[in-house]
Structures are given as structure tokens and as C-alpha cells.
N, C-alpha and C positions, 0 to 999 in steps of 0.2 A: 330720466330722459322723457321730453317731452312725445306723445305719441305724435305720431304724422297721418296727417287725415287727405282727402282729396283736393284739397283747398291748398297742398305743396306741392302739386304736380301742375305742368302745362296741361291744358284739355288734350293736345295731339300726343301725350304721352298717353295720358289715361285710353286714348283711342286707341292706341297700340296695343296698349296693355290689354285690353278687352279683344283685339284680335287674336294674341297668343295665347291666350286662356280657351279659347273658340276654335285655335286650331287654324287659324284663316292665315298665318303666316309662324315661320318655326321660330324658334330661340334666335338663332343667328340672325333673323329678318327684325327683330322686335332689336335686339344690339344692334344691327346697323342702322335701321332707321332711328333710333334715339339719342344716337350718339351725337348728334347733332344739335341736342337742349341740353344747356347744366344747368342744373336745378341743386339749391340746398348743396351743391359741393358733390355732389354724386355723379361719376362716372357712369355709363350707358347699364353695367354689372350692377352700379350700386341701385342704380334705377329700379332696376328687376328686382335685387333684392331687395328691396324695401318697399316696391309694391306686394311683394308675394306674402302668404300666409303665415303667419305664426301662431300656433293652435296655440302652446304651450302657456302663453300672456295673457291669450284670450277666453280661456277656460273658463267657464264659471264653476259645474258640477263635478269633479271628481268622482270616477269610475268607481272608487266606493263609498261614496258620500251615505252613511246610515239611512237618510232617507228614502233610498232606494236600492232596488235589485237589479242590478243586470248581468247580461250575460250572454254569448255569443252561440244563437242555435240553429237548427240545417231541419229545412222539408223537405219534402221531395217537388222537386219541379217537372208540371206538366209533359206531358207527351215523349215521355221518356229521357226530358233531357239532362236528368240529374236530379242536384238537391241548388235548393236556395238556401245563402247562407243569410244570416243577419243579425242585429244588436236589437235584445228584445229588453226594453225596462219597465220595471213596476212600479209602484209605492212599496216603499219597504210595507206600510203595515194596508192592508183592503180592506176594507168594507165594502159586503156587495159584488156586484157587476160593474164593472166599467166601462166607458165607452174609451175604441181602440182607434191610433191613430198609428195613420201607416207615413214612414215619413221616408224622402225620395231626396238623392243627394243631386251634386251637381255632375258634371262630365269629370270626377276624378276618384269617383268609388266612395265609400264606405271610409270618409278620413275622421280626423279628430274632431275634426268640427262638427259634423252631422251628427257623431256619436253627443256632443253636449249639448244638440239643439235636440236630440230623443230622449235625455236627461232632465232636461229642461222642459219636457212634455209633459213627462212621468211628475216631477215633482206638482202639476198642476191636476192631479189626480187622473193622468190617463193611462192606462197602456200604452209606450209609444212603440214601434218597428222600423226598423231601417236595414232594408236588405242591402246587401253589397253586391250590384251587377257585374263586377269582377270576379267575384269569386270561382267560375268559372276558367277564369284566366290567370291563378292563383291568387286572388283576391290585391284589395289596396294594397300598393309596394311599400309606403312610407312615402313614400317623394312624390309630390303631384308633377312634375315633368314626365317621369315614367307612368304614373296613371292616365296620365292626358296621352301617353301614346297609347298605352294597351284599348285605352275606349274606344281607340281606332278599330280596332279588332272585335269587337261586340257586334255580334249577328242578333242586330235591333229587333226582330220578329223575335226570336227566343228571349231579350231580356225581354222584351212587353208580355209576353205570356209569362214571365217569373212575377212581375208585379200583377198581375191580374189572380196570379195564385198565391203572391202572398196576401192580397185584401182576404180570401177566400178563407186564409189560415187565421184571421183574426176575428172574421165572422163567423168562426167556430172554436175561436179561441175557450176553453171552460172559465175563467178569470174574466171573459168580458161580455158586454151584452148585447151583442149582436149589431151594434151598428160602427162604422168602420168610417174613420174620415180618412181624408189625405193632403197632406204638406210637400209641398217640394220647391227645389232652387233653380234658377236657369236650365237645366236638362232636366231636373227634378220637374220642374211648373211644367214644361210641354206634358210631360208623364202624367203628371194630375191634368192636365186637360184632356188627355187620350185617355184617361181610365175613367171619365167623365163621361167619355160616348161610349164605352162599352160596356158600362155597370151602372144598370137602372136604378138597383139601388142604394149606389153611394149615398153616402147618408152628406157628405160634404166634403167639398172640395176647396182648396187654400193653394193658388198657385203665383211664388212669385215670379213674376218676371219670367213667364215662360213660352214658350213659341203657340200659336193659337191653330185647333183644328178647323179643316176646312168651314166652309158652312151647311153643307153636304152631313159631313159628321157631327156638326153644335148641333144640328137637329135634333139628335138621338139623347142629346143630353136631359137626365130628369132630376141630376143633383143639385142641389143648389150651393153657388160657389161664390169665393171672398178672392177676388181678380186683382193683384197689386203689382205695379209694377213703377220702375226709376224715370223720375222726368226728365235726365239726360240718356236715354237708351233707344236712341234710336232705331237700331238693327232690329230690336225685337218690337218694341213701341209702332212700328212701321204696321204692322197686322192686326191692331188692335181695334182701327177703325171697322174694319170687315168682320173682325170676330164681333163686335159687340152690337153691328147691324144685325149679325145671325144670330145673337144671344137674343133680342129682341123678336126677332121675328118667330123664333121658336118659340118663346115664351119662357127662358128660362128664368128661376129668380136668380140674381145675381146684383152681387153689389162690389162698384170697383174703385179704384185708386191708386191715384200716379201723383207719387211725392216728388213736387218740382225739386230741380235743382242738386239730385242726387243722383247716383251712376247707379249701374246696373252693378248687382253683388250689393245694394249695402245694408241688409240685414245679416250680412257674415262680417261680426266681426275682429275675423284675423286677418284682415288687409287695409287698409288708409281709403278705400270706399266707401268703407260702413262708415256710417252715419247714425249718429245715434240716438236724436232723436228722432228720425224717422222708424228706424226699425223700432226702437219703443212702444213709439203707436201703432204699426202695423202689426207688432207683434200682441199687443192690447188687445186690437181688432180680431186677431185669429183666435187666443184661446176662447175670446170672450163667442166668436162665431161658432167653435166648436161646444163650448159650453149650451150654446143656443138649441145647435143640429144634432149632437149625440147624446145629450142626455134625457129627451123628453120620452 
């Protein structure tokens, strides 16, 4: 079966499709407004479902792929609010210290995908982490419709102090050496830009496609960051002019990228967004940026 890429959707479905994902209109809103295009034979239902995820095809690493460790472990979370839970992977065999990268999902928790995109970290010889901001709320259900609701429910000050304290747990990690990057996806990327302005010294930051802090806060920035984002995405592409005047004016180093011609989500890919040569080279871009910023 041939895969289906973005190139078999109308644009005003994919437009939709990136509303219901965002939250900006429910299940029922994204069915009725689509019902209105057939495409490839698909019903309003088949639409969805065959925009939506499928981890299981899209796998590359295998949770126990020999050349690596992982495994699912809990700190405690600041200011009494608990523990952070997360998926922490190694190189099955170490040498050394390593440099640790902390990776940041999108608005549906801790799913299958992010676990192979910290698999996929690991095997480029880093420590990777990906906490689950659900967890809290019994962590990822399985089904990203019920994690897109529960994210609703995230009291956004408590997760940002869980990720400021998991960087904290990697920069003291015994396995690695002290310096700590960060990755993340559409709510993941705003997170690496907010953990930008309040950690001097992130050693580097990797955000895709993620909402941009004020200019107020890019001030405060001292990491230097690999800024990528979809040249069909306009929702969040809308703030980039302003982030990257403040990125300038601050003086940060940063170096950025916007792949014509691709939607927003397409270095994920378990959906008809990804894109695959783009994420290739953006993902080229990142280890080789991390390779740059954490090992020296």
C-alpha cells in the first residue's frame, strides 16, 4: 500500500487538520467542516483517519533494539509537586561521559513517536530524556484524542518547572557530562524556546516549529539555537519575524530554517505531513548541531 503524503490532501483539509490537532476546533468541527471535500475516496472519518498517526509503520528503533537501554524513570518534581516521570535511553555499550539531550513532545504526551525520536538520539551516541507532562494526569492514554484532551488540563507553570528540572537532572546525570541540549515538536519547540530564556546555560537548543518568546524574554537568551520551522505553517511562522528581530538584537547565535513547501508536523513521521526529505536534512542539521554544542 502505497504511503499517503500531503500532496493527497486539499490544502483546506490539511488546514483543518492542523486546527484539530491545536485544539482550535473539536473532532465533530474538523467532520463537519471536511465533509465537504472527497478526496482518494475517503469519507470526512476516513479523512481523519488517515491524516492521524500511526506509530506502529513508522518505527524505526525498537524498545529493545541491543544497541540501546531504555527504560522508564521518575524524579522528583520541584516545589513539592511530585515526581517527573520519563523515557531515559543510552547506548547499550558507553564510553566516557556523554552529552545529554533532553527531548520535548508535542501537545499529546509522552507517545510512541517521541519515545523513537529519544531512541533515535541514543543510538547517535547521546543520552536522550523525554519526560511525559502527563504523567501527572495518569500519563499518555494510548490515544492521542484523549491526550489532546487531558493537555487541556496541564497547569502550564507546574509542567515548565518539571522541564527546567528535568534539564537540571541531566546536568547531573553520573553517565553524562554536564552539558544538556534540547529538542522539541510544536509545543515541544515553544518549550525549548522558554527553556532558552531561563537557563544560561543551555548548552543548545533545537526547536521545531515552535511558538517564539516575547522579545522581552529572547533577551535573556545565552544558548545558542538551530530554529526550524514548515514553509506552509503559517499560524506559528506568523511570529518569527519578531522573534528573529529580537534574536538579533540580543545578539544571540542562532541559525534558522524554513523548508518551503511543507506543513507544520513534518519531521513526524507517522502522519502524510512528514516529509521526507526535509526532515532528513533538518534532522542532519540537529544531530550534527548537537554534535557541535555538547561535545566540546
Amino acid at each position: 500500500m502505497t504511503r499517503k503524503t500531503a500532496n493527497d490532501f486539499p490544502p483546506e483539509v490539511l488546514k483543518l487538520f492542523d486546527k484539530f490537532v491545536h485544539g482550535d476546533i473539536s473532532r465533530r468541527g474538523f467532520l463537519s467542516s471536511a465533509a465537504k471535500f472527497t478526496v482518494i475516496g475517503l469519507t470526512a472519518e476516513g479523512l481523519l483517519e488517515a491524516l492521524s498517526p500511526k506509530f506502529a509503520q513508522a518505527q524505526q528503533i525498537s524498545n529493545n533494539d541491543p544497541r540501546i537501554t531504555a527504560t522508564y524513570v521518575e524524579y522528583p518534581s520541584p516545589a513539592g509537586y511530585g515526581k517527573i516521570r520519563g523515557y531515559l535511553v543510552k547506548p547499550a555499550q558507553v564510553t566516557g561521559k556523554l552529552p545529554t539531550v533532553l527531548v520535548i513532545h508535542e501537545n499529546r504526551g509522552l507517545n510512541p513517536h517521541i519515545e523513537d525520536i529519544a531512541r533515535r538520539i541514543a543510538l547517535d551516541n547521546f543520552i536522550a530524556f523525554a519526560p511525559d507532562a502527563l504523567f501527572t494526569l495518569g500519563g499518555y492514554p494510548g490515544d492521542e484524542d484523549k491526550a489532546r484532551e487531558l493537555f487541556k488540563g496541564l497547569d502550564q507553570t507546574k509542567t515548565r518547572a518539571d522541564f527546567l528540572a528535568a534539564v537540571d537532572v541531566l546536568k547531573n546525570l553520573p553517565e553524562g557530562n554536564g552539558k544538556v541540549g534540547a529538542v522539541g515538536f510544536c509545543y515541544g519547540g515553544g518549550v525549548v524556546n522558554y527553556l532558552a530564556t531561563q537557563i544560561p546555560d543551555l548548552a543548545a537548543g533545537v526547536p521545531f516549529y515552535g511558538s517564539q518568546p516575547t522579545a522581552e524574554e529572547t533577551a535573556k537568551i545565552k544558548a545558542p539555537l538551530l530554529i526550524q520551522y514548515a514553509g506552509e505553517d503559517e499560524r506559528i511562522n506568523a511570529g518569527w519575524p519578531a522573534y528573529e528581530a529580537a534574536l538579533k538584537t540580543a545578539g544571540v547565535s542562532y541559525e534558522a530554517y524554513v523548508y518551503p513547501g511543507v506543513q507544520h508536523g513534518f519531521n513526524n513521521d507517522t502522519t502524510p505531513r512528514f516529509d521526507e526529505k526535509a526532515a532528513k536534512l533538518a534532522w542532519e542539521r540537529t544531530i550534527a548541531f548537537f554534535n557541535k554544542h555538547l561535545r566540546a
